[in-house]
C-alpha positions as CSV (number, residue, x, y, z in Angstrom):
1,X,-9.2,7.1,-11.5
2,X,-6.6,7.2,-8.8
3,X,-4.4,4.2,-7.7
4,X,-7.1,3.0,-5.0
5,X,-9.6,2.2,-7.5
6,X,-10.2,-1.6,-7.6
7,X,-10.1,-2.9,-10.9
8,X,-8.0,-6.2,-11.3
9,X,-9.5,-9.4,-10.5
10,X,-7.3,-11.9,-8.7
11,X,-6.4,-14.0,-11.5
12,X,-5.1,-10.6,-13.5
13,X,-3.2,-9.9,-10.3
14,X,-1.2,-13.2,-10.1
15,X,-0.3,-12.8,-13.4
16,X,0.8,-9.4,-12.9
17,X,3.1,-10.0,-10.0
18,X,4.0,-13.9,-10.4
19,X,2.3,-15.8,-8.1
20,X,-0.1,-18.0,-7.5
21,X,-4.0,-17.1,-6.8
22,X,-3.9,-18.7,-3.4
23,X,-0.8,-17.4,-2.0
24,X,-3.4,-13.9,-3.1
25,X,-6.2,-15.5,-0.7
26,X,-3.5,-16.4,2.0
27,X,-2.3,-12.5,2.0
28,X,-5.6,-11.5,2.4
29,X,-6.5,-14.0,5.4
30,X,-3.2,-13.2,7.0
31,X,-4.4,-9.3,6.6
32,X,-1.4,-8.2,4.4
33,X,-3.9,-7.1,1.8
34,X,-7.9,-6.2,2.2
35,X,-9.2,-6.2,-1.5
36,X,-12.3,-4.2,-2.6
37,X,-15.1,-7.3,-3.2
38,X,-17.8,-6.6,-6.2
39,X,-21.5,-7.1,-5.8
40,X,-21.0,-10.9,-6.8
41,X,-17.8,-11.3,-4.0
42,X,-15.5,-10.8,-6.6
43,X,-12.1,-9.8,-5.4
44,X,-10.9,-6.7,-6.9
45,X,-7.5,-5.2,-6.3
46,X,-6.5,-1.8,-7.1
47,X,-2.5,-0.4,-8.7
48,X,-1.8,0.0,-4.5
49,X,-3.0,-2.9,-3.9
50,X,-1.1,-4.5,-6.6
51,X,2.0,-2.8,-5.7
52,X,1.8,-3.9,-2.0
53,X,1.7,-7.3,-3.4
54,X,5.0,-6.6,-5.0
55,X,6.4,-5.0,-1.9
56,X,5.1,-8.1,0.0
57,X,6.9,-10.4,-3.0
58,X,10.4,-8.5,-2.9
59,X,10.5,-9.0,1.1
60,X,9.8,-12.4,0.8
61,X,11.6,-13.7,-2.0
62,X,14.7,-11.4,-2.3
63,X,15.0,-10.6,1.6
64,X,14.0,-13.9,3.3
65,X,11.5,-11.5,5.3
66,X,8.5,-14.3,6.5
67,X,4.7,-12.9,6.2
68,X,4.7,-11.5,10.0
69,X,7.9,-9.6,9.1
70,X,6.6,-8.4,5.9
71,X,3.6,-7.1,7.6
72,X,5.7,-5.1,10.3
73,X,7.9,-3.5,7.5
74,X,4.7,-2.5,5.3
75,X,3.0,-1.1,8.6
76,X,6.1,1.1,9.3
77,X,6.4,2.2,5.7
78,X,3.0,3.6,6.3
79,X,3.6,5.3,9.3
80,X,6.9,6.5,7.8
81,X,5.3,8.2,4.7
82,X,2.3,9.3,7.2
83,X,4.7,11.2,9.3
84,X,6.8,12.7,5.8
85,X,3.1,13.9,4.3
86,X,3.0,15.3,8.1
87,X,6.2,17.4,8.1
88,X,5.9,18.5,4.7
89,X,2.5,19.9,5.3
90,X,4.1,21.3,8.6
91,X,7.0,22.8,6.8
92,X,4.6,24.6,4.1
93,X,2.6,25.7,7.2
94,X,5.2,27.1,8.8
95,X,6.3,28.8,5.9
96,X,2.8,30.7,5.5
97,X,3.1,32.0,9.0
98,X,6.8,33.1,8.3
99,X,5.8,34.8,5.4
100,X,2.5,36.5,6.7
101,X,4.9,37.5,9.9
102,X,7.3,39.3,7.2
103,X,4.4,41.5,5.9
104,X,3.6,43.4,9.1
């Protein structure tokens, strides 16, 4: 299993990360989170999920970030650690073609 498999249901999750199950629901309606649903509608959150929810928390409670804030920070983590995977596969890439330029 990797970190995207859902497998908490919302209760678990509140008590994971301290909060109530509605301020879960209202995360979801404001699009902050976008839980995996069951056959039977269930909600079901994943460890990223879960740890989004944390990183929503911190802004909020420690930072004073509101919701619409906390949404703009998580969307440019993600592009942030998009563009890092990017360079890094770049940088091997390059690499390679260094290397295989050596050998001739």
């Amino acid at each position: 299993m990797d970190d995207r498999t859902p497998k908490y249901t919302i209760g678990v999750v509140a008590q994971l990360v301290g909060l109530h199950e509605q301020s879960l629901r209202m995360y979801e309606r404001k699009g902050l989170i976008s839980p995996q649903r069951s056959e039977g509608n269930i909600r079901l959150y994943s460890d990223a999920d879960v740890e989004r929810v944390r990183c929503i928390k911190r802004l909020v409670d420690d930072l004073g970030v509101n919701l619409a804030g906390a949404e703009v920070i998580l969307n440019m983590r993600e592009q942030l650690d998009a563009l890092r995977r990017e360079v890094e596969h770049l940088r091997r890439h390059t690499q390679h073609l260094l290397e295989q330029l050596e050998q001739r």
